[in-house]
C-alpha positions, -999 to 999 in steps of 0.1 A, spaced: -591 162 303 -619 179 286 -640 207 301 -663 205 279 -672 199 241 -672 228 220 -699 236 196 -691 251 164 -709 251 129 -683 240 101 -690 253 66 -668 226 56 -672 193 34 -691 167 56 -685 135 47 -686 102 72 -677 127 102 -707 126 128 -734 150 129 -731 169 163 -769 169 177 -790 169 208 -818 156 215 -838 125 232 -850 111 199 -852 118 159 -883 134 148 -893 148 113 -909 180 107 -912 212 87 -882 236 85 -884 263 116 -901 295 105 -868 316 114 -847 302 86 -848 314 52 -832 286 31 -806 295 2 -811 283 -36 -792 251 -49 -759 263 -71 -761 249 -108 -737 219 -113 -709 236 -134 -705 211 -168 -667 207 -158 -675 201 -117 -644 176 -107 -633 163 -70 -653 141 -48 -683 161 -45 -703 197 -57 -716 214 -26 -748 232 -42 -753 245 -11 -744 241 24 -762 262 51 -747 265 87 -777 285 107 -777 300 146 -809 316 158 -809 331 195 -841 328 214 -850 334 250 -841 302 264 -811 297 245 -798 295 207 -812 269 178 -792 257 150 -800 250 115 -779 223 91 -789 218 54 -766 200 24 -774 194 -7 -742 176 -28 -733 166 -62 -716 133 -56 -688 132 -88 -665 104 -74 -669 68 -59 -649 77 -28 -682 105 -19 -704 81 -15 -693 75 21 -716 111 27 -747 85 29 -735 76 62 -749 102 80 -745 102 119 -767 125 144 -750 127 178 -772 140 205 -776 144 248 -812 137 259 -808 165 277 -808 195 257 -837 187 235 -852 169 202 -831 172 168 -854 174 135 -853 160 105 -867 180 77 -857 163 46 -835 135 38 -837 132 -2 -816 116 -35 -818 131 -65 -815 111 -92 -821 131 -131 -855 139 -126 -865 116 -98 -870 128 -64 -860 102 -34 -874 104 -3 -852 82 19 -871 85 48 -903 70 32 -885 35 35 -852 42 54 -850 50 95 -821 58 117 -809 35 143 -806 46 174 -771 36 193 -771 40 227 -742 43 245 -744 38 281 -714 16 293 -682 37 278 -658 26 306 -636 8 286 -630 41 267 -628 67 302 -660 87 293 -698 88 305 -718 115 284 -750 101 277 -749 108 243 -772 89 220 -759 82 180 -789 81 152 -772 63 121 -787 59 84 -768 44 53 -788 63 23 -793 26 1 -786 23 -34 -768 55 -38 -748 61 -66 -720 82 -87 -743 108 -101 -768 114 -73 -773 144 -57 -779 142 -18 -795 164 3 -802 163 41 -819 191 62 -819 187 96 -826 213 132 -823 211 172 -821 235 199 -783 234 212 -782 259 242 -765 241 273 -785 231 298 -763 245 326 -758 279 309 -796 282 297 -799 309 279 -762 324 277 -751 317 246 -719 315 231 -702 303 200 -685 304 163 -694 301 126 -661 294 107 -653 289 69 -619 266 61 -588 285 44 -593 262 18 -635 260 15 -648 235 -13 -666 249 -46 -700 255 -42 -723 276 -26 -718 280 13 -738 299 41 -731 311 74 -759 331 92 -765 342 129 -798 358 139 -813 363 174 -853 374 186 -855 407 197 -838 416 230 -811 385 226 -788 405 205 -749 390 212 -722 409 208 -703 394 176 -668 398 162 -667 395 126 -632 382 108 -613 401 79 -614 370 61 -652 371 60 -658 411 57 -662 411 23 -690 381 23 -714 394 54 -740 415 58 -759 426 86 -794 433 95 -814 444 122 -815 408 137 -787 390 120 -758 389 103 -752 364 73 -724 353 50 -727 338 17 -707 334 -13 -702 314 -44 -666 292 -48 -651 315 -26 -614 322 -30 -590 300 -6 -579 324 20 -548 307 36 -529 318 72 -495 335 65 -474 312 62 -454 313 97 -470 334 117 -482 327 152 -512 304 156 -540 333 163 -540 343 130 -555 309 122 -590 332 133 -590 347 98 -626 331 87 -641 322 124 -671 346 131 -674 348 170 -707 359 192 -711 356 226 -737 368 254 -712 377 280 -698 408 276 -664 405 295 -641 378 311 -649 386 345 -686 372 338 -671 341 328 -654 339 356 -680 345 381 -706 323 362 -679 291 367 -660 302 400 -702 291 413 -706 260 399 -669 250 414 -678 266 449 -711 243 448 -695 211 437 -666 218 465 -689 218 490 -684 187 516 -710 172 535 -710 173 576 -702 134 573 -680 135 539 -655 106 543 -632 136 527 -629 154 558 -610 124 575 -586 121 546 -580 155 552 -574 150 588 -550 123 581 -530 146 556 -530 170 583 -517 148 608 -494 129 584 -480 161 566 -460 194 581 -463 226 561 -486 234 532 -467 227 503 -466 191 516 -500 189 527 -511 205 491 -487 180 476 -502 149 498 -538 162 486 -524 165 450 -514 132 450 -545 117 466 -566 130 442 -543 121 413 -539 78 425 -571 78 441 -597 89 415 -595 76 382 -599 100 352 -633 97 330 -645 122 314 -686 128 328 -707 145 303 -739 134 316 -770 156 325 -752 185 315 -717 176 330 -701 190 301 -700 224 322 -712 212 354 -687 195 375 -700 167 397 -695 174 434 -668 165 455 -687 135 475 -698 120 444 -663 119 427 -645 101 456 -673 80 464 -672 68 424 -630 69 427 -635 82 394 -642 115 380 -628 143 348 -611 180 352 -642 192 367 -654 168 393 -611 162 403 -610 199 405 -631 200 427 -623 171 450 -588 188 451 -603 224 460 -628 202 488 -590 188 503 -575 224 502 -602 240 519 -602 215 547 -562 219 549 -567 258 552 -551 269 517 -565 290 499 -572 279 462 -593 284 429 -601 263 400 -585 278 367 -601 273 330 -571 266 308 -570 257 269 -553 217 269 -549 222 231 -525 254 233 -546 271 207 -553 303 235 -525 321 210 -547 361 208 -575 344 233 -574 381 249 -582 398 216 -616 373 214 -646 378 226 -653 365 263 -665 329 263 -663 295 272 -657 278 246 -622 294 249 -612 267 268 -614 231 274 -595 220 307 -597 229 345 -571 227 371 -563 248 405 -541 274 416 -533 275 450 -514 300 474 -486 279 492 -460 301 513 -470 332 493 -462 318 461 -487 306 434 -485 271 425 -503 248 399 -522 217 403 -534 194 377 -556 163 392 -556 149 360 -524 139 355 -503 108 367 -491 108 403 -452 122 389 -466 150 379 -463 175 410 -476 215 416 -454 232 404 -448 275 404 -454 270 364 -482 250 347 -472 216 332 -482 229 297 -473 264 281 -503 279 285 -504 317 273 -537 326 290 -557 313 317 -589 324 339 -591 321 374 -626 314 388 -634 337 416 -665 350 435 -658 384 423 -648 379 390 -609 377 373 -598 383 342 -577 365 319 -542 359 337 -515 361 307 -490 335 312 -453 347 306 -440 332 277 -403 315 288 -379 298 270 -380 259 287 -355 255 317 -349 221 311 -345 198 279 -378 188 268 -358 158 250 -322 144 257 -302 117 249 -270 106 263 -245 81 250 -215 69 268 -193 50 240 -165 28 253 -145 23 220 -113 14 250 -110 -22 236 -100 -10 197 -115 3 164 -129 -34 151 -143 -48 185 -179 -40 199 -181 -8 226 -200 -9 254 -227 14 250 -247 29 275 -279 54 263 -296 71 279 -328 92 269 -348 115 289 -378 130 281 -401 157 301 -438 172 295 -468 160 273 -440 131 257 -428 125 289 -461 120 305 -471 96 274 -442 75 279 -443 72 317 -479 60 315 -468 35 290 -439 17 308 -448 23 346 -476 -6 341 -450 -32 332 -428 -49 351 -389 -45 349 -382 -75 332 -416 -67 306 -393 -35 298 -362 -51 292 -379 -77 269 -396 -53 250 -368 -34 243 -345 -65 234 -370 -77 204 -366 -41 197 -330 -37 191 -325 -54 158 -288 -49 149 -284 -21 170 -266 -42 196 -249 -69 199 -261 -79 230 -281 -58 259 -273 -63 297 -303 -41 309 -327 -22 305 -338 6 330 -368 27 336 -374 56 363 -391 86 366 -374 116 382 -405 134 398 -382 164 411 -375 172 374 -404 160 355 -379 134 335 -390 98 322 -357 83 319 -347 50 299 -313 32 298 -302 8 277 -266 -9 286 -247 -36 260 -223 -35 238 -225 -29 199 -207 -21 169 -194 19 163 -193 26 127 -158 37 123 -151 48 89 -117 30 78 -94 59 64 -65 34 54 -31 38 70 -46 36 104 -65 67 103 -105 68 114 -136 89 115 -162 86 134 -197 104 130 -210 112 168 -250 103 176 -267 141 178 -240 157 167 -258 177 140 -283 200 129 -304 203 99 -303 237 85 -335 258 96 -358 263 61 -354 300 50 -381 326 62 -406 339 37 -442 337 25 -462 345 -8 -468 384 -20 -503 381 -14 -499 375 23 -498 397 52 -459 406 52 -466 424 82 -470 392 103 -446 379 130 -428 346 122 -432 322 151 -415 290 161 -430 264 185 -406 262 220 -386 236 221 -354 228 237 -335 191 233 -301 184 244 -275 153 229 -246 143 248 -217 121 238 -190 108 258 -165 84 240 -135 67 255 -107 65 228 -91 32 219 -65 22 241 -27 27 224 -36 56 206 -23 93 217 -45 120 220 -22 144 202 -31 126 171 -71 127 178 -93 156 164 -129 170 156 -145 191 132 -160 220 144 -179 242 176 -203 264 173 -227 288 193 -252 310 173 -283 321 168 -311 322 136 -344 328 140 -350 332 176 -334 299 183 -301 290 199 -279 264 182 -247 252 204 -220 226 195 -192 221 223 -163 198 218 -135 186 239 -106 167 245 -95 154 278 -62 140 290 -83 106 303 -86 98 270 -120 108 262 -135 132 234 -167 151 246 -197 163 229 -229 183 236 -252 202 211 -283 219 223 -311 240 210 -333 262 225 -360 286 210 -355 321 231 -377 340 206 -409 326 199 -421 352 177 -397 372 154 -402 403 131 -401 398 94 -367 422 95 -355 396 116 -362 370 95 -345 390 67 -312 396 83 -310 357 92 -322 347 55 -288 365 47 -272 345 72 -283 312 65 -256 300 42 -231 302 67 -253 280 89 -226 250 99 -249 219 92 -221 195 100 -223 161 116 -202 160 148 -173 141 138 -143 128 154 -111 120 136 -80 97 140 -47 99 122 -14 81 142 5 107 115 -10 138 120 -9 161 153 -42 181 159 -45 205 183 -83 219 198 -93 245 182 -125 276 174 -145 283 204 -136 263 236 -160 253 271 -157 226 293 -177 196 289 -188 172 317 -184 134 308 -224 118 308 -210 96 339 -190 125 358 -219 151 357 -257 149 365 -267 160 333 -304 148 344 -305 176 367 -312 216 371 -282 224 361 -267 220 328 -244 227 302 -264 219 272 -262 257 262 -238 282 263 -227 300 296 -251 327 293 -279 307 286 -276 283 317 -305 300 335 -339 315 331 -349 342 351 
């Protein structure tokens, strides 16, 4: 689902990772005029690890036409394992421009290498890359340095223009150091010609190291200090050490800059075969939710997803004719086949940039850019109400009033301009994992129960497991599943897949029978420890002195649900059955819920849920729950039998649906406590 692919410039350690370049083929030259190269660092006697970087110089230089970048390494190599860095790799699209070589050089005591002089890159071409669901037209220079050896010192200098061809000369970008940078001497500079000034954000983390100048600002230190994230806090402070710069001054440029390119690649031909499938929605389809729903799905079983990066088609989606002439297309081009079926349907809609990878935690306290995000998809007015559309995604996955993923921040593309749309931040509604077990222990303590479990999943894991069992048959399922079960089961009557498309829920059922692992109390008295039952303790809050204490502590959302139904064995009275323990409390932001009961049908019930309602805490409230923690009940859910003891329920009491007398699959549930039921 990628938008686009980002560029950044990694003062990192570069080993056998590619070389992101563009060009149309390698050539070899002098270093451009507008970089000033650092000195080498001095081997320290008592260097250890894989490699010494003497230096390593990360470069950006804005020109008229768009930006240049400038790459130079020179390592130490101390350790057998770094001699994989003389694979070098120079990834490029023919369309930007021509990457140069400068220098490519081992140096070995007092003997100078020049690779080059009897070594060339091989150049891989790549054009059939349907197997793997992506066209970009990239081509892939490769070069194994020979003979190189523990002791060697390798250095490779290298250049290429990198502005987009789409954008031309907007440019946009980051420099970022690692929390944990390798020794040696590392570089990070950003300079522009006169009159292409950006505007440029600078990191705490990197204060102390920059300094500016009329044309440029530039960071360089020796073995800098590791500078790592406070430990808990919320993912936007992960921007500690990333230098931003950007040409467009506010989100509404972004916006208006993409809403174009979406309104041009919308745009149908008098003859497009796309107004008759239009037409046939229409006439097929009453009201525009189902008509938006009928496009929705069109688009989704239809078009096949690859992503097209060609001729600038990282940014540029390929028009709607194209796309459903091909029957395959990415985010872009299916964004804007779908926008194409809307428009001819009479609802009004707009592509939205969204960020796939949830890292758009503080994306409103960056500077404006593109790179901020790496997925589009459409909102679209249906009956008032906003509703989101994701071509991308198998045919299950319907519009919905929320976004399929937790987005925090999205942009809507618009003629005039939007800015960036925060996303409410809501606890889940439904169990983003369940399981339920029905355990029929009715035939005694020592014979096999029939078992029948259940486990539903929804989102990203749902999605994943769908498109892994939907392209086999029943009976493929079922036979997976049985070489699967080991000694699980005894033996499995069926296995069951289905999708439940009005909740988002990839549901699998396995029903057989198995052995319970009663434990054998002596004098007739059993225990039994319930599936789900129990909890790990959270970990206790708190990070290092030299951290910000100020920062918020932050938990990823999550909500799973385990239910547990057992039938008692037959001749026994449930005066003499038990359990261990209920409970309903909160640490951390997070909602943990135990509920046990006893029912006169002879059946013990069990449900324990956990929801986070708090994403983001204060380190007070962290505090007060640190004291709280050792009263956290981290007890396995167990059940207890003794013919000579009478045990009454007891602690706090709510009624518990049975897994077959309650659609615990559906919108309603009873996986938290009464007050948490629903989400406004």
């Amino acid at each position: 689902m990628t938008l686009f692919r980002m560029r950044i410039l990694m003062a990192g350690l570069l080993l056998s990772a590619p070389i992101s370049a563009q060009a149309q083929d390698i050539e070899h030259g002098p270093v451009p005029d507008w970089v000033t190269e650092i000195n080498p660092l001095p081997v320290p006697d008592d260097a250890t690890g894989l490699l010494f970087i003497r230096k390593q110089q990360s470069a950006v230089h804005l020109v008229a036409d768009g930006q240049e970048t400038f790459q130079s390494q020179h390592f130490a190599l101390l350790n057998p394992q770094a001699l994989q860095a003389g694979n070098i790799a120079i990834e490029w699209n023919p369309a930007a421009g021509n990457p140069t070589v400068h220098r490519l050089l081992v140096h070995r005591g007092n003997e100078r290498i020049d690779v080059l002089e009897t070594t060339d890159f091989e150049i891989l071409r790549r054009e059939d890359q349907l197997e793997q669901a992506m066209l970009d037209g990239h081509l892939t220079a490769v070069l194994r340095v020979p003979d190189l050896r523990v002791g060697d010192e390798l250095e490779l200098a290298y250049s290429m223009p990198t502005h987009d061809v789409v954008l031309g000369d907007e440019s946009f970008g980051i420099l970022f150091l690692g929390d944990s940078a390798p020794q040696g001497r590392i570089a990070l500079e950003l300079s522009w010609e006169e009159g292409q000034e950006p505007a440029v954000s600078i990191p705490e983390g990197l204060k102390p190291f920059t300094t500016k100048t009329e044309n440029g600002v530039s960071f360089l230190s020796d073995n800098i200090p590791n500078e790592i994230m406070p430990k808990g806090a919320p993912p936007r402070y992960a921007w500690h050490r990333i230098l931003q710069y950007s040409d467009f001054n506010a989100w509404p440029n972004v916006s208006r800059r993409f809403a174009d390119l979406f309104d041009q690649a919308s745009r149908l031909s008098s003859a497009s075969p796309i107004i008759d499938e239009a037409r046939r929605i229409s006439d097929q389809y009453e009201g525009q939710r189902e008509r938006a729903q009928a496009a929705l799905d069109l688009v989704q079983q239809q078009v096949r997803y690859i992503y097209v990066g060609l001729n600038g088609g990282n940014f540029e989606p390929t028009d709607a004719d194209t796309t459903w002439q091909r029957r395959y297309g990415d985010c872009k081009g299916k964004t804007a086949l779908l926008l194409a079926l809307l428009k001819e349907l009479d609802i009004e809609a707009r592509a939205v940039l969204v960020q796939n990878q949830l890292s758009d935690d503080g994306l409103n306290e960056r500077l404006p850019s593109p790179a901020a995000f790496d997925h589009v998809l459409v909102q679209a007015q249906i009956d008032g109400e906003t509703h989101w559309l994701d071509g991308t995604l198998p045919v299950v996955a319907e519009m919905d009033a929320k976004p399929f993923l937790p987005y925090r921040w999205a942009l809507p593309l618009t003629a005039e301009g939007a800015d960036l749309q925060e996303i409410p931040r809501k606890p889940f509604e439904l169990p983003q994992e369940m399981v339920l077990y029905e355990l029929d222990a009715r035939a005694g303590f020592d014979a096999p129960a029939r078992q029948v479990i259940t486990s539903v999943k929804r989102g990203f894991e749902g999605i994943i497991e769908y498109s892994r069992l939907s392209t086999l048959t029943p009976d493929q399922i079922e036979e997976v599943f049985r070489n699967q079960a080991g000694g699980e089961w005894d033996e499995i009557e069926s296995v069951t897949y289905r999708f439940d498309r009005s909740t988002g829920a990839s549901i699998l059922t396995i029903t057989g029978t198995g052995p319970l692992d009663w434990d054998n109390e002596g004098g007739g008295a059993y225990d039994l420890t319930l599936p789900g039952g129990g909890f790990n303790p959270p970990p206790r809050l708190g990070r290092p002195k030299d951290q910000d204490q100020t920062a918020p502590y932050y938990t990823e959302p999550n909500y799973s649900c385990h239910v547990t139904t057992v039938r008692l064995p037959e001749g026994t009275s449930l005066e003499n059955w038990g359990y261990n323990s209920t409970f309903d409390t909160m640490m951390y932001g997070r909602v943990y819920y135990r509920m046990m009961e006893e029912r006169d049908d002879l059946t013990i019930r069990m449900v324990r849920g956990s929801r986070v309602e708090i994403a983001e805490i204060t380190p007070a409230h962290a505090e007060r729950d640190n004291k709280r923690l050792g009263r956290f009940d981290n007890s396995m859910a167990r059940i207890t039998y003794d013919p000579d003891k009478i045990m009454n329920p007891w602690g706090k009491q709510a009624p518990v649906p049975a897994v077959y007398e309650f659609d615990w699959i559906g919108t309603d549930s009873h996986c938290l406590p009464e007050d948490l039921h629903s989400v406004d």
